[in-house]
C-alpha positions as CSV (number, residue, x, y, z in Angstrom):
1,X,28.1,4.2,9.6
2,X,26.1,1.9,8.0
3,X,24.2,3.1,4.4
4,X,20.7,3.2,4.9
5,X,19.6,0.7,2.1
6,X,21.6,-2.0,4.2
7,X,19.7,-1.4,7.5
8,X,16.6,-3.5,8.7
9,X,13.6,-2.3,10.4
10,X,12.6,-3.7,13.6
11,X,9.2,-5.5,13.8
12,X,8.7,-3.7,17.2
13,X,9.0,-0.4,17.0
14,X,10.0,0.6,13.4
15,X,13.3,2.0,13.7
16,X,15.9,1.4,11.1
17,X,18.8,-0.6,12.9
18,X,22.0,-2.4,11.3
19,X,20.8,-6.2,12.2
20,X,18.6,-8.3,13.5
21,X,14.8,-8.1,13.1
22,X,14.0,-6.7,17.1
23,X,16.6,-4.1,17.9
24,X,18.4,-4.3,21.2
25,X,16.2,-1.7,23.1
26,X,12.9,-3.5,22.7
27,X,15.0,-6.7,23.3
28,X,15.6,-5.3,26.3
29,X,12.2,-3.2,27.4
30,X,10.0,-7.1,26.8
31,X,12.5,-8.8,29.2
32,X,12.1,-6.0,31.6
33,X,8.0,-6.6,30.4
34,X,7.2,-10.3,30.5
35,X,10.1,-11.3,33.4
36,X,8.2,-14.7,33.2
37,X,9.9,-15.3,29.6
38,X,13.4,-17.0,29.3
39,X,14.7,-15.3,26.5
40,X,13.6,-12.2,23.9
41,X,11.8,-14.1,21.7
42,X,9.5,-15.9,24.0
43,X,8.7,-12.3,25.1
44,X,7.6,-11.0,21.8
45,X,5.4,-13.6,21.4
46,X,3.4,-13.0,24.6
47,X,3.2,-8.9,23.7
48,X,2.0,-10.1,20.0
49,X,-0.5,-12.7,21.6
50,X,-1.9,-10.3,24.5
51,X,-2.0,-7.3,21.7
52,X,-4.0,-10.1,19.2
53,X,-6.2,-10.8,22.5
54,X,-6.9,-6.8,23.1
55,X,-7.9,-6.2,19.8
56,X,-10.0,-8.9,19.6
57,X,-11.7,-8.4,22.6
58,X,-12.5,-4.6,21.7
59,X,-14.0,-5.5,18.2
60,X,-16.3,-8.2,19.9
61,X,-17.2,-6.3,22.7
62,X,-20.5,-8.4,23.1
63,X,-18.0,-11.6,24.1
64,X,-16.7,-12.0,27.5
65,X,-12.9,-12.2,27.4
């Protein structure tokens, strides 16, 4: 097993993993998400912009978004 100073975290979810920055089950759970996007990356993009978009839209409630 790997030691624990030598894992990453993923940007997702926050769970230690041995590599990569996105481990392979939120790889998989934004395909299954945003089938529109070609690939995993694409994906993550779209959750970070509509999550940017949410939060934006709640803080500036007067705005129509």
């Amino acid at each position: 097993m790997e030691k624990a100073e030598n894992l990453k975290v993923c940007k997702r979810c926050r769970k230690r993993q041995s590599k990569g920055s996105i481990c392979q089950a939120c790889k998989t759970e934004l395909l299954s998400n945003f089938e529109a996007a070609a690939d995993w990356q694409i994906a993550y993009e779209m959750e970070r912009a509509q999550l940017y978009t949410s939060k934006y839209c709640r803080e500036n409630e007067e705005s129509d978004c």
